[in-house]
N, C-alpha and C positions, 0 to 999 in steps of 0.2 A: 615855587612849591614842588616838593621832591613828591608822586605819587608814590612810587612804589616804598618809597622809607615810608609813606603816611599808611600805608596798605602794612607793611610788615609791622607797623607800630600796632595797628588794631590789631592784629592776628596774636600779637604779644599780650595785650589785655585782656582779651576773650580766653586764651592758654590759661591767664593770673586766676582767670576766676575760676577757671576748670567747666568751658560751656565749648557744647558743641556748636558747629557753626549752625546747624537746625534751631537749639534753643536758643541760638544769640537772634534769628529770625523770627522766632516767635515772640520775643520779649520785643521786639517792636515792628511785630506787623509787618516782617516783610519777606520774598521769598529766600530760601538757602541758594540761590541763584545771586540773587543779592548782596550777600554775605560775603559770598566766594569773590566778587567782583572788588568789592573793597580792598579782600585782603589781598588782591595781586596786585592792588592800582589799575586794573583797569578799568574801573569806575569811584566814585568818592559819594557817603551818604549825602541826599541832601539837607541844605545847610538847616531845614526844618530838624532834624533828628539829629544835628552836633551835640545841641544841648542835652539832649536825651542822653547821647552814647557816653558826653562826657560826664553828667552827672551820675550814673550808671557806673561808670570806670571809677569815679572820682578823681578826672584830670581836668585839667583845662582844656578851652575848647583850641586854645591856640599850641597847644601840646600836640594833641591832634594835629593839626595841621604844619606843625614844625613837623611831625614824626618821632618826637623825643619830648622825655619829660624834662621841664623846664622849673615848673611850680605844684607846688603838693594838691592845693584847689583853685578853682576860678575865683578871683575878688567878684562882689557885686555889683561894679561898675561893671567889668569885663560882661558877667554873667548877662548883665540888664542890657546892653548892649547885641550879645548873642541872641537872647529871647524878642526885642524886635525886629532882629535881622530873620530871624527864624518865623516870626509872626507874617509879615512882611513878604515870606518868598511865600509861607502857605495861602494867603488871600491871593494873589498872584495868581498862583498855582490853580488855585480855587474857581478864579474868575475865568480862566481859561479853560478848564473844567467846564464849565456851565455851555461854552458855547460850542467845544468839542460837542458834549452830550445834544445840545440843540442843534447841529450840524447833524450828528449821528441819524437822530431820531428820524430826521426829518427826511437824510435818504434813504431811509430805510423804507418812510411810507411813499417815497416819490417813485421810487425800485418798483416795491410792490402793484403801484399803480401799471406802471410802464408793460408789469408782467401780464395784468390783468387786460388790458385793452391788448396787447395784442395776443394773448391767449384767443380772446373775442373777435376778432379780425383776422384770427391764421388762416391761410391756406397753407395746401402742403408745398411745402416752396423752401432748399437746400437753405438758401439764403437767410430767410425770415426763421426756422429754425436755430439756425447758427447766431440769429442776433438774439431771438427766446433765450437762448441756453447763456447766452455772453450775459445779460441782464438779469439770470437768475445767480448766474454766478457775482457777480454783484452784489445782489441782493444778502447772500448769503456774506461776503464778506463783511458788507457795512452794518448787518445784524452781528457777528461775532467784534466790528471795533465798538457798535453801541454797548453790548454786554459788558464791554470790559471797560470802557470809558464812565460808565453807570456804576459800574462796580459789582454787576451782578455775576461775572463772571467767575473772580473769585469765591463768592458766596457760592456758586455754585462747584466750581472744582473742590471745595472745601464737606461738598455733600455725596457721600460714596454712593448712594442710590441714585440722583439724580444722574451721575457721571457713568453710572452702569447702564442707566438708562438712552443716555446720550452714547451711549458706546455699541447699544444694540440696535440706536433704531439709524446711525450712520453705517453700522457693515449691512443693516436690512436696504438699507437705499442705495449702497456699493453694488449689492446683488441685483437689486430688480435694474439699474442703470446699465449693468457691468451683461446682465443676458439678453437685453435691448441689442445691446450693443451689437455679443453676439449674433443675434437673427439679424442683423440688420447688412454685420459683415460680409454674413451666407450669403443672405439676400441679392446686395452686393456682387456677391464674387459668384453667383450663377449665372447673374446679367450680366456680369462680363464675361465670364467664358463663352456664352452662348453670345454674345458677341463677336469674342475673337473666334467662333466658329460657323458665321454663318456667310454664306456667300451669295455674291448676285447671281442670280440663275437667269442663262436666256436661251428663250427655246422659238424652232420656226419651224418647227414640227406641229401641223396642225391638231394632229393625234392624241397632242397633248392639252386640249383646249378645255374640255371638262373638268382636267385635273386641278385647271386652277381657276375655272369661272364658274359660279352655279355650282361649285362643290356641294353634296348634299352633308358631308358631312361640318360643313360650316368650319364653327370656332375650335371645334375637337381635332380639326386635322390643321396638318401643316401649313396651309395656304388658308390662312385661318378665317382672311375678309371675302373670300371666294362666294360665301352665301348673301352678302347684305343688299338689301334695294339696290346699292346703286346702280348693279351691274345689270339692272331691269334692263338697259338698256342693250347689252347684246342678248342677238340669238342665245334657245336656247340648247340648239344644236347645232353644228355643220356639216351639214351633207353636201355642200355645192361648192364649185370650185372656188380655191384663195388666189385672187392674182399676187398678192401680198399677206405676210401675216408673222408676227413677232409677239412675245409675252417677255415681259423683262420681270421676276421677281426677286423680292432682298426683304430678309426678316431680321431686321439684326434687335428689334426687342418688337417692332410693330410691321404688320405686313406693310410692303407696298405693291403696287402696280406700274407699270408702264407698258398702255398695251395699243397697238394699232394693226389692222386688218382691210385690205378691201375685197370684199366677196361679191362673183356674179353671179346675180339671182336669179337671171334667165328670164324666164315665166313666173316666176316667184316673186317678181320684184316688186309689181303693185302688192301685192299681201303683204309683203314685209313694210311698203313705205306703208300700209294702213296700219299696220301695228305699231310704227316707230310715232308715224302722227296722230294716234291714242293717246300717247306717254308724255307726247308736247315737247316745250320746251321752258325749262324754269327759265327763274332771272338768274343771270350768270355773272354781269356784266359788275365791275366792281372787286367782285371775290378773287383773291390776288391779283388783285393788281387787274385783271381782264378786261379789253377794250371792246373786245366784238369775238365775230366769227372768225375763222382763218381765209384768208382772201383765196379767191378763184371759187369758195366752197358755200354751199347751201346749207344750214345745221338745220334737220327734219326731227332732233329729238336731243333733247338735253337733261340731261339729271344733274343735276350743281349740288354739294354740301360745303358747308362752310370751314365743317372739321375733315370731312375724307377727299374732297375734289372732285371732279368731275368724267363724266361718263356720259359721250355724246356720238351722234354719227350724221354724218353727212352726204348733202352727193352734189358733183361737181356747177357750175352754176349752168353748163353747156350744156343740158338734159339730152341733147336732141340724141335718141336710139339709144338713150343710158338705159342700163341694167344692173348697174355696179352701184354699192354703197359700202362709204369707207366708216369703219368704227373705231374710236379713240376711247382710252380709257388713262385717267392717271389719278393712282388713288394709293391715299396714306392716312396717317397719324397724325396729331397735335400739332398739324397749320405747320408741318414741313418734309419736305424728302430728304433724303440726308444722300442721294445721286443725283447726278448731272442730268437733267430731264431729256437736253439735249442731243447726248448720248443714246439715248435707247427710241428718241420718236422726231422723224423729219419734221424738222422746220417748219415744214408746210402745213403740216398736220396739228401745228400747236395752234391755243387760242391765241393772239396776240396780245402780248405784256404780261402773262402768265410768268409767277414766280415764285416760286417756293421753296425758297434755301432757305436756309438755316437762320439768314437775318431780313428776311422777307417782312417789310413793313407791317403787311395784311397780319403777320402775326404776330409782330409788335401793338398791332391796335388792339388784337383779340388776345392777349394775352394780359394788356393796359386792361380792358372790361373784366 
């Protein structure tokens, strides 16, 4: 079977009758898309609509499909032959139909479900968004193959209001999606510049000690966690000598700390340990990873949080003529530092098994809750 002769022969008969290829579409139901396909052979009606085209034409149905007239009409036999071959592919067709449409339907409401619980279950989470948005777009597709497998799609592109309607309320939801989008890129591209703009600052300049602990101006200034509890636990001045003393800070979206000090308190020093042993010591033991105190050392005062870390001080286990008490601080954001802890506070000074990088179990469990 020759397509393209069987394509030039219909383009020949629709010419005969003086139809354009739109009215040869609407005399039976189908798009001008359709039409056109015929008549280049890159498609062939199906065999439901020979009978049609060719009773219509007034050829045979096998004219058609030679591409060339053969016989002036179809015989009866021929005819009755075509009409259950044409009966035959429609039920077919038809039965296949049904379960398309019962497939459609039914992801359509399974989609919807899927949207709905985890609309109900979202946290703000990069990830569970990206699966929302993959599942709505789903949704949306297997809603326009049910339309069309149902047949209401037609019916509907066939109604100039509804299509007007469906034309204004998709640029309406282009726009509110499309300035989301927007602030979200701003959003976005602040936090990363102030990103690539921020730096670790470390200072051993005692001078500088207020500036970043006990800030009055809190969350309004730079050193923005420099006001919260935790730092209850240093002084809240230094007037008396530092045998040691470092502040490590880095803001690259959330402050942190890294801070350790030993100061001699002289004559001061009972006063200060009664104030440290005021404050106590929380339970520490567990939160990242933490096994104990840091060995050699006595903890007179600990503040633990779960989300910012810990702020603690100590003095050595040797008391005898001490007057020295060393203070540690390490404090951040959402269960991690994103520096080498290492780096900025002796060894000695840490709590043992403390950890809080970036794939720290402790915030794998808290982030699992």
């Amino acid at each position: 079977m020759d397509q393209i002769k069987t394509g030039q022969f219909l383009k020949t008969l629709r010419k005969e009758k003086g139809l354009t290829q739109q009215q040869l579409a609407d005399r039976f139901n189908v798009s001008n898309r359709s039409v056109s396909r015929w008549e280049t052979g890159s498609n062939l009606p199906d065999i439901s609509l020979l009978v049609e085209i060719a009773d219509f034409y007034g050829v045979d149905v096998r004219d058609i499909i030679d591409g060339k007239r053969a016989s002036s009409m179809m015989d009866n036999e021929t005819k009755e032959v075509a009409d259950k071959m044409a009966s035959y592919a429609t039920n077919e067709k038809s039965n296949l139909l049904k379960v398309l449409q019962a497939v459609s339907i039914a992801g359509v409401a399974v989609s919807l479900v899927a949207i709905i619980l985890q609309g109900i279950t979202y946290e703000p989470d990069i990830k569970r968004a990206g699966a929302i948005l993959a599942t709505f777009a789903a949704f949306i597709a297997l809603c326009i193959t049910t339309l069309y497998v149902t047949g209401l799609l037609g019916r509907i592109a066939s109604n100039k209001k509804a299509v007007t309607a469906i034309k204004i309320t998709v640029l309406c939801l282009m726009a509110l999606i499309s300035f989301y989008v927007v602030i979200w890129v701003l959003i976005f591209s602040l936090l990363f510049t102030d990103f690539l703009q921020s730096k670790i600052k470390v200072t051993n300049d005692i001078a500088d000690y207020n500036t970043y602990i006990h800030n009055p101006k809190g969350q309004d200034c730079e050193y923005g966690l420099g006001a919260i509890s935790i730092f209850d636990v240093m002084p809240d001045q230094i007037d008396v000598p530092a045998e040691e003393f470092q502040i490590m800070y880095y803001n690259p979206w959330d402050a942190q700390y890294v801070v350790y000090m030993t100061l001699d308190l002289g004559d001061r020093y009972e006063e200060e340990l009664a104030r440290l042993n005021s404050i106590g010591i929380d339970s520490y033991e567990g939160i990242y990873s933490v096994t104990g105190e840091p060995q050699g050392f006595d903890l007179i005062a600990m503040d633990s949080d779960e989300y910012h870390g810990f702020c603690y001080a100590m003095v050595p286990e040797d008391r005898d003529n001490n007057t020295s008490i060393t203070y540690c601080a390490i404090v951040f954001c959402n269960y991690f530092l994103d520096i080498d802890v290492h780096e900025y506070m002796p060894d000695s000074y840490l709590l043992p098994g403390f950890d809080a990088s970036a794939d720290n179990p402790y915030r794998a469990e808290m982030m699992g809750e």
